[in-house]
C-alpha positions in Angstrom: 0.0 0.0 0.0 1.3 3.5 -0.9 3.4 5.1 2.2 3.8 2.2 4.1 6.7 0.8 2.4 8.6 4.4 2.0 7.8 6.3 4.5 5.3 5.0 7.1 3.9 7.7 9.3 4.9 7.4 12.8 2.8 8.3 16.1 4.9 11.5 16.3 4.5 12.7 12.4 0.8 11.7 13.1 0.3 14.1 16.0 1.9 16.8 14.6 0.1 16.6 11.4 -3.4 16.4 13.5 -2.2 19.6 15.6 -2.7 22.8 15.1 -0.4 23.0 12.1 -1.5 25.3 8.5 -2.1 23.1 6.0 -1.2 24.1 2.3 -3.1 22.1 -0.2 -1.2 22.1 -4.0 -3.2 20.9 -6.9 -2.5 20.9 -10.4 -4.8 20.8 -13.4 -5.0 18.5 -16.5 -2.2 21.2 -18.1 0.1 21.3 -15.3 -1.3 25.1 -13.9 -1.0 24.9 -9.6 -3.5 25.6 -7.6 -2.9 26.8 -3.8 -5.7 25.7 -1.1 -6.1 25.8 3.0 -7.3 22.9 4.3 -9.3 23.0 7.8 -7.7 20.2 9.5 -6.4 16.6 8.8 -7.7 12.7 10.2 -4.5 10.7 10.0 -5.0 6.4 9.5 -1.7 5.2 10.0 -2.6 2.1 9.1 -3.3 2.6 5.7 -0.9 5.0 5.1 -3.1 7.6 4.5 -4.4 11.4 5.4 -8.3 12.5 4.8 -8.3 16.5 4.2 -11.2 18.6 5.2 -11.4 21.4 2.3 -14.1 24.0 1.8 -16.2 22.7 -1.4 -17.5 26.3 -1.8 -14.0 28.0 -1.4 -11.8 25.6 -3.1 -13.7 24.5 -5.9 -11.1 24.2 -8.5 -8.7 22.1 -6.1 -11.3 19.9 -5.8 -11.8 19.8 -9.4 -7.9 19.3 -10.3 -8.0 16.1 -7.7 -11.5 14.6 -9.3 -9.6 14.6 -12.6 -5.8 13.8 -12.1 -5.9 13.0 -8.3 -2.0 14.2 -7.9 -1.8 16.1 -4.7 0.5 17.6 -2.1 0.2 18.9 1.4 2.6 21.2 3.7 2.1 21.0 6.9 3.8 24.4 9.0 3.5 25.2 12.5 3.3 28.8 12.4 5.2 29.0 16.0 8.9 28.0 14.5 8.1 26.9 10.7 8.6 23.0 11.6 7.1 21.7 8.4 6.6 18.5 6.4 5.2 17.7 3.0 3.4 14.9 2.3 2.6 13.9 -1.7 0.4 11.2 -3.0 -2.7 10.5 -5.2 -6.2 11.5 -3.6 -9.5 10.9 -3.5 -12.9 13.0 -3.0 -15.0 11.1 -0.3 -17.7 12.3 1.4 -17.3 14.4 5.0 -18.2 12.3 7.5 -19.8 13.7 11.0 -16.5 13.3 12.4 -14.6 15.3 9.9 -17.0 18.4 10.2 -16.2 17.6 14.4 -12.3 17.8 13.5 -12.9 20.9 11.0 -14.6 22.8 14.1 -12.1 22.0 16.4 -9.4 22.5 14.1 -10.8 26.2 13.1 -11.1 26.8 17.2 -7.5 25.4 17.7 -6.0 27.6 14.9 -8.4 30.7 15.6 -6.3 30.4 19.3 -3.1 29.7 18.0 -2.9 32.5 15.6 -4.1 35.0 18.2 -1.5 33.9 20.6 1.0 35.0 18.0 -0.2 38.2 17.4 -2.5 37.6 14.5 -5.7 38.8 14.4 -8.9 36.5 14.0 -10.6 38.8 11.2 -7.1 38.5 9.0 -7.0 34.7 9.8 -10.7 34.1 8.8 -10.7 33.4 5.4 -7.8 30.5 6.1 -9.7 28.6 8.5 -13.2 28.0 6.4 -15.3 24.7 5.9 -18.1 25.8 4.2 -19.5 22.7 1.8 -16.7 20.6 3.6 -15.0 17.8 1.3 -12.6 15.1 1.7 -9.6 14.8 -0.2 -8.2 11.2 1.2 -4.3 11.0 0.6 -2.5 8.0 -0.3 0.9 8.9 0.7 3.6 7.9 -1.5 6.4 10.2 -0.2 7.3 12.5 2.8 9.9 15.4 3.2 11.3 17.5 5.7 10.2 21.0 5.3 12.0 22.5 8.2 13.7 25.7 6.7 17.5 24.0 7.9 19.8 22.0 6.3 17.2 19.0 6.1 14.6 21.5 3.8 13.7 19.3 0.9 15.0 15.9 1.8 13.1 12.5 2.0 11.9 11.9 5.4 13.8 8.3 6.9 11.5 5.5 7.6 11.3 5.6 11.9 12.9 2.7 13.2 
Protein backbone atom coordinates (compact mmCIF):
# COMPACT_ATOMS: atom_id res chain seq x y z
CA UNK A 1 0.00 0.00 0.00
CA UNK A 2 1.27 3.55 -0.88
CA UNK A 3 3.35 5.05 2.23
CA UNK A 4 3.81 2.21 4.11
CA UNK A 5 6.73 0.84 2.35
CA UNK A 6 8.63 4.36 2.03
CA UNK A 7 7.80 6.31 4.47
CA UNK A 8 5.25 4.98 7.12
CA UNK A 9 3.92 7.71 9.32
CA UNK A 10 4.90 7.37 12.82
CA UNK A 11 2.77 8.34 16.10
CA UNK A 12 4.89 11.49 16.33
CA UNK A 13 4.52 12.72 12.45
CA UNK A 14 0.76 11.66 13.11
CA UNK A 15 0.31 14.14 15.97
CA UNK A 16 1.92 16.77 14.57
CA UNK A 17 0.14 16.58 11.36
CA UNK A 18 -3.37 16.35 13.48
CA UNK A 19 -2.16 19.59 15.62
CA UNK A 20 -2.69 22.83 15.13
CA UNK A 21 -0.39 23.02 12.10
CA UNK A 22 -1.52 25.27 8.48
CA UNK A 23 -2.07 23.06 6.00
CA UNK A 24 -1.20 24.06 2.28
CA UNK A 25 -3.09 22.09 -0.19
CA UNK A 26 -1.17 22.15 -4.04
CA UNK A 27 -3.20 20.93 -6.85
CA UNK A 28 -2.50 20.87 -10.40
CA UNK A 29 -4.84 20.84 -13.41
CA UNK A 30 -4.98 18.51 -16.55
CA UNK A 31 -2.20 21.22 -18.12
CA UNK A 32 0.14 21.34 -15.32
CA UNK A 33 -1.30 25.12 -13.95
CA UNK A 34 -1.04 24.94 -9.57
CA UNK A 35 -3.49 25.58 -7.61
CA UNK A 36 -2.94 26.78 -3.75
CA UNK A 37 -5.75 25.67 -1.08
CA UNK A 38 -6.06 25.80 2.97
CA UNK A 39 -7.34 22.93 4.27
CA UNK A 40 -9.32 22.98 7.81
CA UNK A 41 -7.73 20.23 9.49
CA UNK A 42 -6.38 16.62 8.81
CA UNK A 43 -7.73 12.72 10.18
CA UNK A 44 -4.48 10.71 9.99
CA UNK A 45 -4.98 6.39 9.48
CA UNK A 46 -1.66 5.24 9.95
CA UNK A 47 -2.58 2.06 9.13
CA UNK A 48 -3.25 2.57 5.73
CA UNK A 49 -0.90 4.99 5.11
CA UNK A 50 -3.09 7.61 4.55
CA UNK A 51 -4.35 11.36 5.41
CA UNK A 52 -8.28 12.52 4.76
CA UNK A 53 -8.26 16.53 4.24
CA UNK A 54 -11.23 18.63 5.20
CA UNK A 55 -11.38 21.35 2.29
CA UNK A 56 -14.07 24.00 1.76
CA UNK A 57 -16.20 22.74 -1.42
CA UNK A 58 -17.53 26.30 -1.82
CA UNK A 59 -13.99 28.03 -1.40
CA UNK A 60 -11.78 25.63 -3.07
CA UNK A 61 -13.75 24.50 -5.88
CA UNK A 62 -11.13 24.16 -8.50
CA UNK A 63 -8.69 22.07 -6.08
CA UNK A 64 -11.35 19.93 -5.85
CA UNK A 65 -11.82 19.77 -9.44
CA UNK A 66 -7.93 19.34 -10.27
CA UNK A 67 -7.99 16.12 -7.73
CA UNK A 68 -11.50 14.63 -9.29
CA UNK A 69 -9.61 14.58 -12.63
CA UNK A 70 -5.85 13.81 -12.13
CA UNK A 71 -5.86 13.03 -8.29
CA UNK A 72 -1.97 14.24 -7.90
CA UNK A 73 -1.85 16.08 -4.69
CA UNK A 74 0.47 17.61 -2.09
CA UNK A 75 0.23 18.88 1.38
CA UNK A 76 2.61 21.18 3.69
CA UNK A 77 2.12 20.97 6.90
CA UNK A 78 3.77 24.36 9.04
CA UNK A 79 3.49 25.17 12.47
CA UNK A 80 3.29 28.80 12.41
CA UNK A 81 5.24 29.02 15.96
CA UNK A 82 8.91 28.03 14.46
CA UNK A 83 8.14 26.93 10.73
CA UNK A 84 8.64 22.97 11.64
CA UNK A 85 7.11 21.71 8.44
CA UNK A 86 6.58 18.50 6.41
CA UNK A 87 5.24 17.71 3.03
CA UNK A 88 3.41 14.89 2.34
CA UNK A 89 2.56 13.89 -1.65
CA UNK A 90 0.38 11.16 -3.05
CA UNK A 91 -2.67 10.52 -5.22
CA UNK A 92 -6.19 11.49 -3.64
CA UNK A 93 -9.53 10.91 -3.54
CA UNK A 94 -12.91 12.96 -2.99
CA UNK A 95 -14.98 11.11 -0.31
CA UNK A 96 -17.74 12.27 1.38
CA UNK A 97 -17.30 14.40 4.96
CA UNK A 98 -18.24 12.31 7.46
CA UNK A 99 -19.80 13.68 10.96
CA UNK A 100 -16.54 13.30 12.43
CA UNK A 101 -14.63 15.30 9.86
CA UNK A 102 -16.99 18.42 10.25
CA UNK A 103 -16.17 17.63 14.37
CA UNK A 104 -12.29 17.79 13.46
CA UNK A 105 -12.88 20.91 11.00
CA UNK A 106 -14.60 22.82 14.12
CA UNK A 107 -12.12 21.98 16.35
CA UNK A 108 -9.38 22.50 14.11
CA UNK A 109 -10.82 26.21 13.08
CA UNK A 110 -11.07 26.82 17.17
CA UNK A 111 -7.55 25.40 17.68
CA UNK A 112 -5.98 27.59 14.93
CA UNK A 113 -8.38 30.71 15.65
CA UNK A 114 -6.30 30.40 19.34
CA UNK A 115 -3.08 29.70 17.98
CA UNK A 116 -2.93 32.48 15.65
CA UNK A 117 -4.12 35.01 18.22
CA UNK A 118 -1.48 33.90 20.60
CA UNK A 119 0.99 35.00 17.96
CA UNK A 120 -0.18 38.22 17.44
CA UNK A 121 -2.52 37.61 14.50
CA UNK A 122 -5.70 38.85 14.42
CA UNK A 123 -8.89 36.48 14.03
CA UNK A 124 -10.58 38.76 11.22
CA UNK A 125 -7.05 38.45 8.99
CA UNK A 126 -6.97 34.70 9.75
CA UNK A 127 -10.71 34.09 8.82
CA UNK A 128 -10.74 33.41 5.39
CA UNK A 129 -7.79 30.51 6.12
CA UNK A 130 -9.68 28.63 8.50
CA UNK A 131 -13.15 27.98 6.39
CA UNK A 132 -15.32 24.68 5.94
CA UNK A 133 -18.14 25.82 4.23
CA UNK A 134 -19.51 22.69 1.84
CA UNK A 135 -16.73 20.63 3.57
CA UNK A 136 -15.04 17.79 1.32
CA UNK A 137 -12.63 15.09 1.75
CA UNK A 138 -9.58 14.80 -0.17
CA UNK A 139 -8.17 11.24 1.22
CA UNK A 140 -4.31 11.05 0.61
CA UNK A 141 -2.45 8.00 -0.34
CA UNK A 142 0.87 8.89 0.65
CA UNK A 143 3.57 7.93 -1.54
CA UNK A 144 6.43 10.16 -0.15
CA UNK A 145 7.25 12.45 2.82
CA UNK A 146 9.90 15.40 3.20
CA UNK A 147 11.26 17.53 5.69
CA UNK A 148 10.20 21.03 5.26
CA UNK A 149 11.98 22.54 8.16
CA UNK A 150 13.69 25.68 6.73
CA UNK A 151 17.54 24.02 7.92
CA UNK A 152 19.83 21.98 6.26
CA UNK A 153 17.18 19.03 6.10
CA UNK A 154 14.64 21.50 3.79
CA UNK A 155 13.73 19.34 0.86
CA UNK A 156 15.01 15.95 1.81
CA UNK A 157 13.09 12.55 1.95
CA UNK A 158 11.95 11.86 5.38
CA UNK A 159 13.84 8.26 6.91
CA UNK A 160 11.48 5.50 7.64
CA UNK A 161 11.28 5.59 11.94
CA UNK A 162 12.89 2.68 13.24
Amino acid sequence: MPGTDCNPIDAVLATFLESPVMIIVGSCDDGLLPQVARAAGAVVDRAKGRVDLIVSGWQWPQTIANIGRNGRLAVTFARPADYVSYQLKGRAAIVPASAAHRQRAQHYIEAMTETFAELGLDQAVAASWLVDLEPQVLRLAVEAIFVQTPGKTAGSMLEPSQ
